[in-house]
FIVOSE-492207 format. One record per atom (N, C-alpha, C): x, y, z; residue number from 1; chain. Coordinates in steps of 0.05 Angstrom, whole numbers. Example, Ala and Ser with C-alpha at 12.3 -4.5 7.8 and 13.67 -1.06 7.14 Angstrom:
<nodes>
> east, north, up, num, chaine
> 264, -114, 156, 1, A
> 246, -90, 156, 1, A
> 264, -66, 156, 1, A
> 257, -45, 142, 2, A
> 273, -21, 143, 2, A
> 258, 1, 157, 2, A
</nodes>
This chain:
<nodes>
> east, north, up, num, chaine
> -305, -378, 419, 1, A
> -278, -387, 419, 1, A
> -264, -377, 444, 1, A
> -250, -400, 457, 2, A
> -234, -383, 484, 2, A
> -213, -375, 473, 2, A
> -205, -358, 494, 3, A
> -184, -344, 490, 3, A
> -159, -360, 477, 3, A
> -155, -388, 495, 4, A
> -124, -396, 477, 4, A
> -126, -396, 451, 4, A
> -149, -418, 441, 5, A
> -158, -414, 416, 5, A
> -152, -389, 391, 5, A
> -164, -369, 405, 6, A
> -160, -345, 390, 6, A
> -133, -347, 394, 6, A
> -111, -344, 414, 7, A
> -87, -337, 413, 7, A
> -78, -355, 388, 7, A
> -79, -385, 389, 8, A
> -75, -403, 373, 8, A
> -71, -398, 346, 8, A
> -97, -387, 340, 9, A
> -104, -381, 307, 9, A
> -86, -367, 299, 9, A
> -90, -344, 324, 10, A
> -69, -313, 316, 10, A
> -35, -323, 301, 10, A
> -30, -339, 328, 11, A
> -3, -348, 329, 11, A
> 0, -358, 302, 11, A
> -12, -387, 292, 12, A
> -5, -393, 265, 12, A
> -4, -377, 240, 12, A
> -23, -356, 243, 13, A
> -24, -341, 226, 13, A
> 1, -324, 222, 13, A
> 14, -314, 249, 14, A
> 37, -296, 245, 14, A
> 63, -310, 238, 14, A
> 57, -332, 231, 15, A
> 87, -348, 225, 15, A
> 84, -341, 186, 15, A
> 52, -330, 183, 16, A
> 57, -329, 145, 16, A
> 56, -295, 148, 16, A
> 65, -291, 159, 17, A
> 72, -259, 155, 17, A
> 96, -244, 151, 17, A
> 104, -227, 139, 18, A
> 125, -214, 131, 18, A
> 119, -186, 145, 18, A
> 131, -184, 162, 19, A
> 133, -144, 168, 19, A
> 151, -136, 161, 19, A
> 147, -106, 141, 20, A
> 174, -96, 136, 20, A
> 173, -71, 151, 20, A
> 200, -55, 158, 21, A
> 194, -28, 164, 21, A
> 224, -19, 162, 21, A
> 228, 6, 153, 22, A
> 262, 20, 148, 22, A
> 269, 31, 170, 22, A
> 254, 21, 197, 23, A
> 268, 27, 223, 23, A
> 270, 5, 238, 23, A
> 303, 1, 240, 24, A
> 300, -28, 259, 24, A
> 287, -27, 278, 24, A
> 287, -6, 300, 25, A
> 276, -10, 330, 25, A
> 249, -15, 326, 25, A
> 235, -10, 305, 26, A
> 206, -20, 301, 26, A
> 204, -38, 300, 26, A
> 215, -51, 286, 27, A
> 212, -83, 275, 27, A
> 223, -97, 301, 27, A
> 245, -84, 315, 28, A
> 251, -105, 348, 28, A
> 228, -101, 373, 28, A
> 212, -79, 372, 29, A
> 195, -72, 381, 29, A
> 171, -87, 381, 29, A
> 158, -97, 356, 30, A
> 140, -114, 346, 30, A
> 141, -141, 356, 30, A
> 112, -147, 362, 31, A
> 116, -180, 370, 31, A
> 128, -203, 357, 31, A
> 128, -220, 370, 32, A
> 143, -242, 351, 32, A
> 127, -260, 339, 32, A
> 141, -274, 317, 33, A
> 119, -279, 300, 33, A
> 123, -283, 265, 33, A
> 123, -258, 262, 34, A
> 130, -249, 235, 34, A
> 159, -254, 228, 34, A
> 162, -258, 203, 35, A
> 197, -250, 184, 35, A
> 190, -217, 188, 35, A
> 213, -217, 196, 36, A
> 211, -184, 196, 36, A
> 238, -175, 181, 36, A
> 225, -161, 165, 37, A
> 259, -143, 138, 37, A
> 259, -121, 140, 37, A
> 287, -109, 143, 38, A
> 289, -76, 149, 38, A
> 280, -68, 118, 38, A
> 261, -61, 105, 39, A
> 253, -55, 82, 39, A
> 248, -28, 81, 39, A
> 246, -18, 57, 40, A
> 230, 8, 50, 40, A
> 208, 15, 30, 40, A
> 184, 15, 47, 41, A
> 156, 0, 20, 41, A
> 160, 18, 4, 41, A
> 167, 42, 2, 42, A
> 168, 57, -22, 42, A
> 186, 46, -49, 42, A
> 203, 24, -37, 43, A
> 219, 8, -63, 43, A
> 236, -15, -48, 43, A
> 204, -31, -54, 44, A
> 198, -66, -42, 44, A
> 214, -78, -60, 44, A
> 231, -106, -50, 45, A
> 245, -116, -61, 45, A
> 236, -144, -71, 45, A
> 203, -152, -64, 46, A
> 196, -171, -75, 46, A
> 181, -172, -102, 46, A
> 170, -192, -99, 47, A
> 166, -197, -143, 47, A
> 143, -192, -137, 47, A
> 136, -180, -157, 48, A
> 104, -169, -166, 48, A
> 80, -201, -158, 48, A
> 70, -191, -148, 49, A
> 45, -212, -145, 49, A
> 48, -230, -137, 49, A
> 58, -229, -103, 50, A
> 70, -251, -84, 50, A
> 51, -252, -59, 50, A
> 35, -228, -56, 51, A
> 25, -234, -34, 51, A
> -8, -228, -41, 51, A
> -22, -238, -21, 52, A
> -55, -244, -27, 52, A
> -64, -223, -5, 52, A
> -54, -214, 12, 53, A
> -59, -193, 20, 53, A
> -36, -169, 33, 53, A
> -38, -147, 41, 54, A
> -18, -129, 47, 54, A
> -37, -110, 67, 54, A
> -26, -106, 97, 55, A
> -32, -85, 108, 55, A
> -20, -67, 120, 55, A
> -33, -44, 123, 56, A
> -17, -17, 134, 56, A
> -39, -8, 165, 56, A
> -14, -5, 173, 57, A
> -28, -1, 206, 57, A
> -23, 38, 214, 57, A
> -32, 50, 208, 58, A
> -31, 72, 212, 58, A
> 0, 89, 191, 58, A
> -10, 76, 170, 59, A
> 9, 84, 141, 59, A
> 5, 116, 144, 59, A
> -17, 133, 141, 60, A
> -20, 156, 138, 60, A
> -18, 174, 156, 60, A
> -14, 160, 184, 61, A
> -8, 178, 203, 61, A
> 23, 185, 199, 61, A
> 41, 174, 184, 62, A
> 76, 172, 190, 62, A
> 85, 169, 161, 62, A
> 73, 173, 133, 63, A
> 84, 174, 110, 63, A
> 66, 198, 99, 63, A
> 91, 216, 96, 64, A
> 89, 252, 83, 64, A
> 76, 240, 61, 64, A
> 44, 257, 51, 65, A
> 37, 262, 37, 65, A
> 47, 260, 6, 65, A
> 68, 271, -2, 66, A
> 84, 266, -20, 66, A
> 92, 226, -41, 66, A
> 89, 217, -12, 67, A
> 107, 192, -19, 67, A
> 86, 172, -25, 67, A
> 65, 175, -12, 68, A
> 39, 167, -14, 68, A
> 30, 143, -32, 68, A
> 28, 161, -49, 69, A
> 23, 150, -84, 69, A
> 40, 129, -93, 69, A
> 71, 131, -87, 70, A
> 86, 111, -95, 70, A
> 80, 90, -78, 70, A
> 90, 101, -49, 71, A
> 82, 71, -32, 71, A
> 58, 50, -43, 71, A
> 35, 58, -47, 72, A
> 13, 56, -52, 72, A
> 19, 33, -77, 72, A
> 37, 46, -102, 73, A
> 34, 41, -117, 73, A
> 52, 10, -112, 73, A
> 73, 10, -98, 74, A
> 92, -15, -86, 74, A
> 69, -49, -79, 74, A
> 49, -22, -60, 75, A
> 35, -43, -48, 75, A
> 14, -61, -59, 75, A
> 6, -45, -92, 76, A
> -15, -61, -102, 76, A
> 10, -69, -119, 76, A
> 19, -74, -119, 77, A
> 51, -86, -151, 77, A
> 65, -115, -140, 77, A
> 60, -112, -109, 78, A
> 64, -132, -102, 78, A
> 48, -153, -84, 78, A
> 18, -148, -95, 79, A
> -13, -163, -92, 79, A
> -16, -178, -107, 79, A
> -33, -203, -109, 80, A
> -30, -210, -132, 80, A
> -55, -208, -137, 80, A
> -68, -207, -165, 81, A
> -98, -203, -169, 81, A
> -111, -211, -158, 81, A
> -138, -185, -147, 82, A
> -149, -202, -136, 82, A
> -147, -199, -104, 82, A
> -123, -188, -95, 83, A
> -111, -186, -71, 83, A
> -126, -155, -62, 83, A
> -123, -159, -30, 84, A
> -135, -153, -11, 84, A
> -107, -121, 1, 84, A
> -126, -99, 5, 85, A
> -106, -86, 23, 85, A
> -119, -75, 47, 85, A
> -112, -81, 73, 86, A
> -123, -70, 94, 86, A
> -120, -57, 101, 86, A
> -123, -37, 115, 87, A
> -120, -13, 128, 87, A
> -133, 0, 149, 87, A
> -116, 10, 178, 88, A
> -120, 14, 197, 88, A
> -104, 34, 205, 88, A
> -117, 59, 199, 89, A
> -108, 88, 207, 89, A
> -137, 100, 216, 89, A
> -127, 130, 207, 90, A
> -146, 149, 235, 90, A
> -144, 168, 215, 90, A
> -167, 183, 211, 91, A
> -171, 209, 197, 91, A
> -155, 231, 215, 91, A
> -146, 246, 203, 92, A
> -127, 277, 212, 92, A
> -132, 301, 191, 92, A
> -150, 310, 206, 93, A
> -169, 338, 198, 93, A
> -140, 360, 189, 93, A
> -153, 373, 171, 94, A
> -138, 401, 166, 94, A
> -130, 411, 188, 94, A
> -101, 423, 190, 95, A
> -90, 431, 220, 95, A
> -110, 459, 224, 95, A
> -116, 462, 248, 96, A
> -130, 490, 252, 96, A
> -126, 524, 258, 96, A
> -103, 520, 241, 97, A
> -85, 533, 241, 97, A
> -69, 561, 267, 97, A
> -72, 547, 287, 98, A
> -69, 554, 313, 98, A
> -40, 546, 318, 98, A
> -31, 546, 348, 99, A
> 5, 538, 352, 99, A
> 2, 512, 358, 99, A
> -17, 493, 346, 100, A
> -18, 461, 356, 100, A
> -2, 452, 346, 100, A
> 17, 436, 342, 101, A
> 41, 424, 334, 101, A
> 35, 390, 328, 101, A
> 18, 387, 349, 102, A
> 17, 358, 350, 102, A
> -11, 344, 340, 102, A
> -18, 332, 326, 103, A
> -38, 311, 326, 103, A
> -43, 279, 340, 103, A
> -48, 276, 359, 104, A
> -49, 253, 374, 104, A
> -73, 237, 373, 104, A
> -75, 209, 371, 105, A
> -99, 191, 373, 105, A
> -85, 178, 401, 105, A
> -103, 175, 421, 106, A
> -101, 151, 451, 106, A
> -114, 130, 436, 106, A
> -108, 98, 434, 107, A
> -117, 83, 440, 107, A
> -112, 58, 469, 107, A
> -147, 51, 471, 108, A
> -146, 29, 485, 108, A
> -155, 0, 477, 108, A
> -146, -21, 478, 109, A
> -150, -40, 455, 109, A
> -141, -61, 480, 109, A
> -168, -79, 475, 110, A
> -171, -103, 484, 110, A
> -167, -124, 467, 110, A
> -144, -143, 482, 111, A
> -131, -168, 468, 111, A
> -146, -191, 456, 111, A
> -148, -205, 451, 112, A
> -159, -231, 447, 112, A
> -158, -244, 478, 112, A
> -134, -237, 493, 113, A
> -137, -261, 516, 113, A
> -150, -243, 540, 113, A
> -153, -217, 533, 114, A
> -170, -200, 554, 114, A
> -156, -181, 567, 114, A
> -120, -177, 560, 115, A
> -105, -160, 573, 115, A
> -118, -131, 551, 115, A
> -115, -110, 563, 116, A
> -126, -92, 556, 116, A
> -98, -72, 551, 116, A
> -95, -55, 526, 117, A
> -58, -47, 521, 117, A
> -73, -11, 517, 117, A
> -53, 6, 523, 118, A
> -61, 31, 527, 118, A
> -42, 46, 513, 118, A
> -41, 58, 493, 119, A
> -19, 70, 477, 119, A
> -32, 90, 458, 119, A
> -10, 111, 449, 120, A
> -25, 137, 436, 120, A
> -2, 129, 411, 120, A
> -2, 147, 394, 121, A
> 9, 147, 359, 121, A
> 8, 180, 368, 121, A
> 27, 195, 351, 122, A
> 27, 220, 340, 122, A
> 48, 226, 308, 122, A
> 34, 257, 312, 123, A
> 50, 259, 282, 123, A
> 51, 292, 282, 123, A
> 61, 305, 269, 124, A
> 72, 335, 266, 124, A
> 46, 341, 247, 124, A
> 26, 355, 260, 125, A
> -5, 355, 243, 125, A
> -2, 375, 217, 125, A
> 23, 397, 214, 126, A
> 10, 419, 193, 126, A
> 11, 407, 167, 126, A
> 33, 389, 167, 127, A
> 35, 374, 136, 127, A
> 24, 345, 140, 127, A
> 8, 330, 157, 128, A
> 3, 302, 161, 128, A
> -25, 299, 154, 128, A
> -48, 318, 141, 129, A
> -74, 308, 138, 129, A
> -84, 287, 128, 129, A
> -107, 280, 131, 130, A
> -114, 246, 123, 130, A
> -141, 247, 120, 130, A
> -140, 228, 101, 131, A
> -182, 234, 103, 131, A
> -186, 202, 86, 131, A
> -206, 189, 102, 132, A
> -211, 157, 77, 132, A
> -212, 171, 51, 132, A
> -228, 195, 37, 133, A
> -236, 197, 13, 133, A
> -212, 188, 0, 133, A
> -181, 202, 16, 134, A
> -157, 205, 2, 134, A
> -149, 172, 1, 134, A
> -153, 163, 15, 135, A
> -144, 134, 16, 135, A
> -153, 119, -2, 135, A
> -176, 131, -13, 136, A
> -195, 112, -31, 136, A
> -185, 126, -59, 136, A
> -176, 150, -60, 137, A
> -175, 156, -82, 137, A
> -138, 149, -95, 137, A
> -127, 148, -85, 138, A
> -100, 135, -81, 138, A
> -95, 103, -86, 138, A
> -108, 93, -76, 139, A
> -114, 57, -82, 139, A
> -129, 60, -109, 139, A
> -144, 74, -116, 140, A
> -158, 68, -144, 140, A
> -135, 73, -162, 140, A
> -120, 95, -160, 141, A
> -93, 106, -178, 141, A
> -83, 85, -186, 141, A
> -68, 69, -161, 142, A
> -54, 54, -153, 142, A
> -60, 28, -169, 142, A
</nodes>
């Protein structure tokens, strides 16, 4: 598939998408595309079993431990059977208990049309750990 193509697909696809996030500059930041709603997944305002799939793009790097479970619980409440949750984060090891403050992932990530985008994510590591097991064990709750 050439590149427009792929852009193509992408494109139609983002016109059935909803992004929510409780920080506007995120949501103005984000490409265009999506309905985007200043929301707060921890208490989603849509009806139970509306969407066929739901994803989180580095959910665990930026939601305290604590809140987790509920979010979680938002996101399968408003799946509908049967529905799909994706997820695209980064494991974050036990802090090592040294003066590191920061936990950082660099990515480099090549586009569909071949431009290549260079950007890092961080998070305050002593309370931010992450591990799939937790992810898996959280969605089963859920």
């Amino acid at each position: 598939m050439c590149a427009r193509e792929e852009r193509d697909r992408w494109g139609a696809r983002g016109q059935r998408v909803v992004a929510i996030d409780r920080f506007q500059h995120e949501l103005a930041d984000a490409p265009g595309g999506p309905l985007k709603i200043l929301m707060d997944a921890a208490e989603m305002k849509f009806l139970d079993g509306i969407f066929e799939t739901a994803t989180t793009f580095f959910f665990f790097l930026f939601v305290f431990p604590e809140d987790r479970a509920r979010i979680l619980g938002e996101i399968f409440r408003v799946l509908r059977p049967g529905g799909r949750w994706l997820l695209w984060d980064v494991t974050v090891p036990p802090h090592p208990g040294d003066d590191t403050e920061w936990f950082v992932v660099r990515l480099k990530t090549q586009l569909p049309d071949g431009r290549q985008v260079e950007t890092g994510y961080g998070t305050p590591w002593a309370r931010m750990h992450f591990s799939p097991e937790e992810a898996a064990r959280l969605a089963q709750e859920a």
